[in-house]
N, C-alpha and C positions, 0 to 999 in steps of 0.2 A: 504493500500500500504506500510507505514514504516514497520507494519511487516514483510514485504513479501521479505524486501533487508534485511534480516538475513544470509539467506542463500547465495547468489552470494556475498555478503563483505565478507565472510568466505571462500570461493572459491577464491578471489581475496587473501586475505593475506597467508591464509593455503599452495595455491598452488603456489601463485607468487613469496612468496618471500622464501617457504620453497624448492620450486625447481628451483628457478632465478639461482644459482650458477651453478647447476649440465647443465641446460641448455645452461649454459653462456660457461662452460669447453666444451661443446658437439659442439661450435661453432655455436650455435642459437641466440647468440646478448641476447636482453633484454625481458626475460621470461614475464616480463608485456607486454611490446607493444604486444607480440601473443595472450596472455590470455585474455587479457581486451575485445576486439570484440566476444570472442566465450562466455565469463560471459555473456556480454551485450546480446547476443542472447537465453541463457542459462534464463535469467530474463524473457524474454517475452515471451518465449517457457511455462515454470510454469506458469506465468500468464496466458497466452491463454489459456491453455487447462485446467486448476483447475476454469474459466471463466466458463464450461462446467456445473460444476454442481452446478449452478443457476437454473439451470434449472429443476432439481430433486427436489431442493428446491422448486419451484414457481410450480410444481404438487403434492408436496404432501401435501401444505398449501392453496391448491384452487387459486392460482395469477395465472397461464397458462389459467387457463380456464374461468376466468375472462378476461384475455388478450385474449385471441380467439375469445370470443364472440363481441367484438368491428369491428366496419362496414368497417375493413381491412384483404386482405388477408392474407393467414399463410405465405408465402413467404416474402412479405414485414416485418411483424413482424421478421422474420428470421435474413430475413436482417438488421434487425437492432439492434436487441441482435448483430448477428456478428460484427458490428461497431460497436457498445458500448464496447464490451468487447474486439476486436482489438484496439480501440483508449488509454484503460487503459493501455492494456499489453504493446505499442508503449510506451506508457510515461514513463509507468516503465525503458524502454530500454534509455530512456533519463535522468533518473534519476542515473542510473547506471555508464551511460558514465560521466556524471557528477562526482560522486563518483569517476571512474579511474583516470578522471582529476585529483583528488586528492592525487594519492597514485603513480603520478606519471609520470601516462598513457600520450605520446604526437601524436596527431594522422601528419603522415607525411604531408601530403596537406587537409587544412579545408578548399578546396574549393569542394573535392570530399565529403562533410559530407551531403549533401542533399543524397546522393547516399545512405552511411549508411543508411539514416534515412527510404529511400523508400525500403531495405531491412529488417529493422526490424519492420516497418508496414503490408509487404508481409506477414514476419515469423508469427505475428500477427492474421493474416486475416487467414493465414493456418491453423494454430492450435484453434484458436476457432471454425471454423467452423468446426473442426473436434472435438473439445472435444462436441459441441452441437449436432454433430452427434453420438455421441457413448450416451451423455447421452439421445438422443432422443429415444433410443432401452433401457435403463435401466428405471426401478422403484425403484429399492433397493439403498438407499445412502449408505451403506456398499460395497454394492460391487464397485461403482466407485473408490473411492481411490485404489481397486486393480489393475481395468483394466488401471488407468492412471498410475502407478506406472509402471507396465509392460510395458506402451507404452511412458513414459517420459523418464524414465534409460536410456535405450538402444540408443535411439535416440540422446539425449544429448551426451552418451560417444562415441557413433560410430561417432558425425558427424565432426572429426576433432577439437571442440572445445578446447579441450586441448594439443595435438598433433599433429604434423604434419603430414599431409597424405603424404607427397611425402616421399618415404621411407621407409612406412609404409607398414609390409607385406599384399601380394594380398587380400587374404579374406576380412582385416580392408578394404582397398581399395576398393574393393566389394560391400562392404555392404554400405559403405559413397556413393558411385555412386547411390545408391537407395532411402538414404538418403536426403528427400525435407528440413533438417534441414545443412544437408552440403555445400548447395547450398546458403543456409541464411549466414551460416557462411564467405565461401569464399566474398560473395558478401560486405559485413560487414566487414571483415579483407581487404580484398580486395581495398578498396574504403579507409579507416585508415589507412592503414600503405604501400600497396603497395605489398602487400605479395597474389600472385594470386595462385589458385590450379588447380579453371577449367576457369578462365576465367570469365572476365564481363560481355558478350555477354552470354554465356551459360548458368552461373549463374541468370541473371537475368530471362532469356527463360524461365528455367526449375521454378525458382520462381512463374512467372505469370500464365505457365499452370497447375501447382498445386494446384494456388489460385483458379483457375475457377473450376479445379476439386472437389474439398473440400469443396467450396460453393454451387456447386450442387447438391454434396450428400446430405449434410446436409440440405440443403435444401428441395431436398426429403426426406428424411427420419422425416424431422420435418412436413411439410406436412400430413406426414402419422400418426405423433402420436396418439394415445388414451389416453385416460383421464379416 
């Protein structure tokens, strides 16, 4: 895990305080308090999904299929890599917020932070259970680091974490509405600082029914592996 807050402290100082000014002239307030909730989601998004390829790991060194053959279903085993590796990525987000505290970060009402926290468990529960579904369709650990790279960038940059979507032209727009990572975000910023884009109620909606979607793929799809 200390490895793994390389990158989001380097997002926090590179972009908070190298773009806090230009932000502050633009009449956006304090570039940290926006940044700090989309890093904080930005953390456990990498974590969740790079959580995935454990699992390539644990088939190509015979531990899957040692785990399979135990007198539980492949579901329940599912289920539980996706808690295991949602509850790290969660802590990471906690570890994080911790660290903004640091450099600065003050969240408007710490009586909404339980709210935080059950969105960046959701973001958590999404994203593993979809990095376990794409690695349940791969063999090759070369080729992971591609397909997660293609599907981490994009998702991170489109989902508002760094800039504001209101304002933002249509397409950006667009694309963040499709975005189950824009929904984490709002909910997260949202719940911190006070700053809504879609809404508590929608954000949280669209959260839960992604989580159920993402868990049943992957679900299926792990079900179905070969060995």
């Amino acid at each position: 895990m200390i490895g793994s807050l390389g990158q989001p402290i380097l997002f926090l100082v590179a972009f908070g305080f190298g773009f806090g000014s230009i932000y502050a002239k633009a009449g956006g307030g304090n570039y940290i308090d926006f940044l700090a909730p989309g890093i904080i989601c930005m953390s456990v998004l990498f974590t969740a999904m790079f959580g995935g390829i454990e699992l390539i790991w644990d088939r190509q060194f015979g531990f899957l299929k040692e785990t399979l053959v135990a007198p539980i279903s492949r579901l329940t085993i599912m289920i539980g890599r996706t808690l295991g590796g949602a509850t790290v990525a969660a802590l990471q987000g906690v570890v994080i917020f911790l660290i903004t505290l640091c450099i600065g970060f003050r969240p408007t009402n710490w009586w909404l932070l339980p709210i935080a926290l059950v969105g960046t468990l959701l973001i958590a529960l999404i994203f593993t259970a979809l990095g376990t579904a794409i690695a349940s369709k791969l063999d090759d650990m070369q080729a992971f680091p591609i397909v997660m790279n293609f599907l981490i960038m994009p998702t991170f940059f489109l989902s508002g974490a760094l800039f504001p979507l209101d304002g933002a032209p249509k397409v950006l727009q667009w694309i963040a509405n499709i975005n189950p990572l824009a929904y984490g975000v709002d909910l997260v910023r949202g719940s911190l600082t006070g700053a809504w884009h879609y809404g508590f109620g929608l954000s949280l909606l669209v959260l839960v029914l992604v989580t159920i979607a993402s868990i049943s793929l992957g679900s299926y799809l792990f079900t179905k592996i070969r060995l």
